[in-house]
BAPA-730452 format. One line per 8 residues: number of its first residue (from 0); for each residue z, y, x of C-alpha. Coordinates in Angstrom, 2 decimals, decimal comma. Last residue first. Layout:
NUM) Z Y X  ...
This chain:
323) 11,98 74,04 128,33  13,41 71,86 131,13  17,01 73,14 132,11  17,03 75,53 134,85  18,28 74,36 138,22  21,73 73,11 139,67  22,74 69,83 141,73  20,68 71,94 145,40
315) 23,61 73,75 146,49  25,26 76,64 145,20  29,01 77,13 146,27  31,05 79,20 143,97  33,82 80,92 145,43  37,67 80,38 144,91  40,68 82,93 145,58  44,17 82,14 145,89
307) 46,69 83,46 143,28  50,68 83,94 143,89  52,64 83,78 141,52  56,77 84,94 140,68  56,46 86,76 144,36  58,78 85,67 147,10  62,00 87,78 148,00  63,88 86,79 150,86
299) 66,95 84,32 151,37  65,77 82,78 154,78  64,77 79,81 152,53  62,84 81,39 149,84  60,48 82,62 152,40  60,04 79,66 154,23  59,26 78,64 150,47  56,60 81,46 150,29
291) 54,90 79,82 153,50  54,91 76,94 152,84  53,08 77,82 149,40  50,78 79,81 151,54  49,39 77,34 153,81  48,87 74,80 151,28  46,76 76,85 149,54  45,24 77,84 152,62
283) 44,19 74,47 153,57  42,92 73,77 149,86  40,46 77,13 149,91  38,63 76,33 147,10  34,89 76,26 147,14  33,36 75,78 143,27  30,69 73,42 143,19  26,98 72,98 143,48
275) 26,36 69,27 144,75  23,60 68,77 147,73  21,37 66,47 145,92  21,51 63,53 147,27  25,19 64,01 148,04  25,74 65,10 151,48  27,03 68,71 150,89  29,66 67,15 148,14
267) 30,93 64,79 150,30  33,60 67,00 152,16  35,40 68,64 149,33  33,74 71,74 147,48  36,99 71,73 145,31  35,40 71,72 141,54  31,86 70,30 140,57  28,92 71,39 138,94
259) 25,92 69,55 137,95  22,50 69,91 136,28  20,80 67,52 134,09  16,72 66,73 134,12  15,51 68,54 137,04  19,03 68,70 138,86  19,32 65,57 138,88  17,22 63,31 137,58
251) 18,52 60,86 134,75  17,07 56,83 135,67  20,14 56,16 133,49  21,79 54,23 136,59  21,29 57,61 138,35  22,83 59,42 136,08  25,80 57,02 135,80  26,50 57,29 139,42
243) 25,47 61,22 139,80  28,38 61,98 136,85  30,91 59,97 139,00  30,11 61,87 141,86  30,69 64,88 139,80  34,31 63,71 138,71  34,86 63,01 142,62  34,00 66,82 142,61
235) 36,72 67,94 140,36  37,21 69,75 136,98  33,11 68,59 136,11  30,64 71,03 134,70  28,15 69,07 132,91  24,33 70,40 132,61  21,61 69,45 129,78  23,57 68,03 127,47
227) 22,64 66,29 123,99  25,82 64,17 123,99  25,91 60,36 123,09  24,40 58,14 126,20  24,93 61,21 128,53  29,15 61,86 127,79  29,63 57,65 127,33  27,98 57,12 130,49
219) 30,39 60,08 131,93  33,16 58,18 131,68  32,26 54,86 133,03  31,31 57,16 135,99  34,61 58,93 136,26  35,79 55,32 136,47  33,40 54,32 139,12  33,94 57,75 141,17
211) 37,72 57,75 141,00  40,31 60,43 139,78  40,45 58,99 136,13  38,05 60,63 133,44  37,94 61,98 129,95  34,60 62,90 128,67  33,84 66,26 126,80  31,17 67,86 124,81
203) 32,02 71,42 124,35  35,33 72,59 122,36  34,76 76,12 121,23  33,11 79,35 121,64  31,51 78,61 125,11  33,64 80,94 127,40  37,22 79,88 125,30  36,46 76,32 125,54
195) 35,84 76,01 128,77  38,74 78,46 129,83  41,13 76,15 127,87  39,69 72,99 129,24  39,87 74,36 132,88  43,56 76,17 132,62  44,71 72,16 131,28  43,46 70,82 134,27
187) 45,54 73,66 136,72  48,56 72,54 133,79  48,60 68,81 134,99  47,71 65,57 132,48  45,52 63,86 133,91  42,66 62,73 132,42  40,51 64,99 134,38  37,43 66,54 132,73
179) 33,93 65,52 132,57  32,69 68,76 130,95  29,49 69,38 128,99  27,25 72,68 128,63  24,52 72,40 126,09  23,62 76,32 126,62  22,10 76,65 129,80  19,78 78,80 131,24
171) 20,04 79,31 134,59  22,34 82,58 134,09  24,23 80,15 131,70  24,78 77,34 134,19  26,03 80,28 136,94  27,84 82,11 134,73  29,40 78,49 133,85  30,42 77,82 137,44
163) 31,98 81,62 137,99  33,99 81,58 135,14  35,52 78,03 135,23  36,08 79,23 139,64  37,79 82,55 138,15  39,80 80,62 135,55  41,05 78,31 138,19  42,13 80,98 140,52
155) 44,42 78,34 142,58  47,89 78,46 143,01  51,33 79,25 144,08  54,27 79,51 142,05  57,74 80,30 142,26  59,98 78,87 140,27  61,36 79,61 136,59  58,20 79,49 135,31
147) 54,16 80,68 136,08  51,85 78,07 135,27  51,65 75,35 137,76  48,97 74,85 140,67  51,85 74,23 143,39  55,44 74,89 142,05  57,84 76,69 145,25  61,18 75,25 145,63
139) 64,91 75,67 147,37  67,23 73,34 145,30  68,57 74,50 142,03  68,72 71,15 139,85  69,63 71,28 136,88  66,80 69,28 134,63  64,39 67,64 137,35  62,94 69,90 139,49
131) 59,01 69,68 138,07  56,02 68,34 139,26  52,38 69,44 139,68  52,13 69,95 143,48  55,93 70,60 144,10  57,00 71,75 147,75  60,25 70,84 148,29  63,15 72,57 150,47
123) 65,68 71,72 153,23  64,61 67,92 153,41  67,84 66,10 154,25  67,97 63,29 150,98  69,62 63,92 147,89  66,94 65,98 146,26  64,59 64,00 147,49  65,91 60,50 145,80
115) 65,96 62,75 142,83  62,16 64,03 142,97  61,16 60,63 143,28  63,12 59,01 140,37  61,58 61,63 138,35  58,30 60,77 139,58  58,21 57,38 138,96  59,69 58,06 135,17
107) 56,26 60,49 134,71  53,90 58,33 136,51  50,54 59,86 137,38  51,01 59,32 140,81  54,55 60,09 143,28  53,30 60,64 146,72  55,32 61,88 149,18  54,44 63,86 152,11
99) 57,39 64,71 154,74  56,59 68,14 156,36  58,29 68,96 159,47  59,41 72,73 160,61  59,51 74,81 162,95  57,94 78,26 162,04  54,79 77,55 163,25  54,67 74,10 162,90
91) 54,74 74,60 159,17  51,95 76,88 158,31  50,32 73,63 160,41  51,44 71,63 158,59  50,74 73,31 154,88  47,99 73,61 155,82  47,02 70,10 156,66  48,90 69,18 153,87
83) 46,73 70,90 151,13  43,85 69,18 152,78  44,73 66,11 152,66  45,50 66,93 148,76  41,92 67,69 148,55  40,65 64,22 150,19  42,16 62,37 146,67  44,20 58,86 147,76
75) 47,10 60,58 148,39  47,37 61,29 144,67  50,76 62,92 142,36  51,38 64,98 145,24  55,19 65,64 146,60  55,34 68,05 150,05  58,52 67,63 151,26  60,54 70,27 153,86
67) 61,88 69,80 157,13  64,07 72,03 159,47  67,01 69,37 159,13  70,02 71,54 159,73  73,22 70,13 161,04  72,72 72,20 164,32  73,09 69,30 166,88  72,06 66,42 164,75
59) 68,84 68,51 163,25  67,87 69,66 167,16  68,02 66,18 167,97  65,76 64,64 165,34  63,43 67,52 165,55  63,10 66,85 169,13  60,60 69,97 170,71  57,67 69,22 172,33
51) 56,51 70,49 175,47  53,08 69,32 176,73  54,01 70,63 180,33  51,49 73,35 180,12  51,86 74,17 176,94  55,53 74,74 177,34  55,41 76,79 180,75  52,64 79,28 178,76
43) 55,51 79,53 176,53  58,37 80,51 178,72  56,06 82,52 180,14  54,93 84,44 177,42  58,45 85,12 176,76  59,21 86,57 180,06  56,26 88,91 179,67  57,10 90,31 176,50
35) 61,10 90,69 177,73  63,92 88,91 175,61  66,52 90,21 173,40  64,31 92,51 170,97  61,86 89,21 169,56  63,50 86,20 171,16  64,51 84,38 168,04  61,09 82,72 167,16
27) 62,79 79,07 168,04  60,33 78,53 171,17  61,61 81,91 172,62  65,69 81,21 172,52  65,90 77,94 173,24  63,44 78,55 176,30  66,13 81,84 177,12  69,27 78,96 176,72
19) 67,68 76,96 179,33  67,56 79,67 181,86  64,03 80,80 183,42  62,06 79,92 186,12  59,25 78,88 183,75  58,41 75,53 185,55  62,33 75,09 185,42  63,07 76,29 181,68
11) 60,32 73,99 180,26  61,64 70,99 181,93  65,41 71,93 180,66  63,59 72,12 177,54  62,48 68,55 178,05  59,44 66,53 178,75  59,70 63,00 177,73  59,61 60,52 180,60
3) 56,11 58,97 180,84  56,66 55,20 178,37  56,87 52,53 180,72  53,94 49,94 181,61
């Protein structure tokens, strides 16, 4: 059976009873002052009707601009960065534009060679999650949980979601505080160990962990078979499934015998046994907002050195006092 012919703008221009060039016109956000209210709902009430989408491909051969930018994340694998493109594509859509994901990993040379294949390719800007522009190049970018540099950054409040989990452990009563942090190396980690250490006087019991739950497990054996803890703040929530893993093989109750806090509020953490506690990030609108700074960037306008999202804490059921 043959493929339904695709519907065109000349499609969209018939049911709307309007000229080609007006369609072209509304659907590319240039009909504000030159085309009537009513005439450009129309036009777009015609192209949801007909399922009207445009050809990037053709539009890019025909104008010599390729309207698509590249999201690079050093793990596809992790349900937050799924997030962060789902906002970012849909921030996307709305002005026109594709977003091409690549994924580099924790791999410094791999990376590199990413970042200059991109630069030489037809994406119109980048969107760096943890990476740098390699040495000279001036390419249209925005940084994604970076420190403030030479580009524009957009990130999370990573000190306000340290804050707000160990208020929360120390309001319960806590003082043997742990952290199963990330072993990779990113600034938004770094931000965690240095708030850690800076709310509770000093380094606390730590465990170094990969981005998976058996590994972050492995890890967090060592943290309960040699520290005296009695809660564990962890920089991501696969970290905290990780911590449940080992507990559990350890026969350790959470929350009545160790408490838990994770970072992200992805998916799982509301159907963990218990519910996990962890600081809500809005990843979507993350994503959201660095598109939107580089759109930004691209039609030549001003976009602000940093720009901070918000987190929340999210208390479940993985917190209590600790036993007196």
């Amino acid at each position: 059976m043959s493929a339904p012919p695709r519907v065109t703008s000349v499609d969209v221009a018939r049911r709307a009873g309007v000229s080609q060039s007006t369609v072209s016109l509304v659907l590319s956000g240039k009909a504000a002052g030159r085309i009537s209210a009513r005439t450009e709902e129309a036009v777009k009430a015609a192209a949801k009707e007909l399922g009207y989408r445009p050809n990037v491909a053709a539009r890019a051969l025909r104008t010599g601009v390729a309207r698509s930018v590249a999201l690079v994340v050093p793990d596809i694998t992790n349900p937050f960065f799924g997030r962060v493109l789902r906002g970012a594509q849909r921030a996307a859509q709305r002005a026109g534009y594709t977003v091409v994901l690549v994924d580099i990993g924790n791999d410094r040379a791999w990376e590199a060679a990413s970042l200059q294949a991109l630069l030489a390719g037809p994406a119109d800007g980048l969107l760096l999650f943890e990476a740098e522009l390699p040495p000279g190049a001036t390419e249209h970018a925005i940084q994604i949980e970076m420190r403030p540099g030479k580009l524009p950054v957009v990130r999370l409040d990573v000190e306000a979601g340290v804050d707000c989990a160990l208020d929360h452990l120390l309001e319960l009563g806590h003082v043997r505080i742990g952290h199963v942090a990330s072993n990779f190396e990113a600034p938004t980690f770094d931000l965690r160990r240095e708030r850690m250490r800076d709310r509770l006087g000093g380094v606390p019991p730590t465990a170094l962990a990969p981005f998976t739950f058996e590994g972050a497990a492995r890890a967090a054996a060592n943290l309960l078979d040699e520290g005296d803890v009695t809660a564990v703040f962890c920089d991501d929530d696969i970290l905290a499934g990780g911590v449940y893993l080992a507990a559990r093989e350890r026969k350790i109750r959470i929350p009545e015998d160790l408490s838990v806090v994770g970072f992200d509020d992805l998916d799982f953490a509301r159907v963990l046994a218990p519910p996990l506690t962890t600081v809500g990030v809005d990843a979507e609108g993350l994503g959201a907002a660095a598109f939107e700074a580089l759109a930004k960037d691209l039609a030549g306008e001003d976009v602000a050195a940093e720009q901070v999202i918000p987190v929340t804490l999210c208390v479940r059921e993985s917190t209590a006092p600790p036993v007196s």
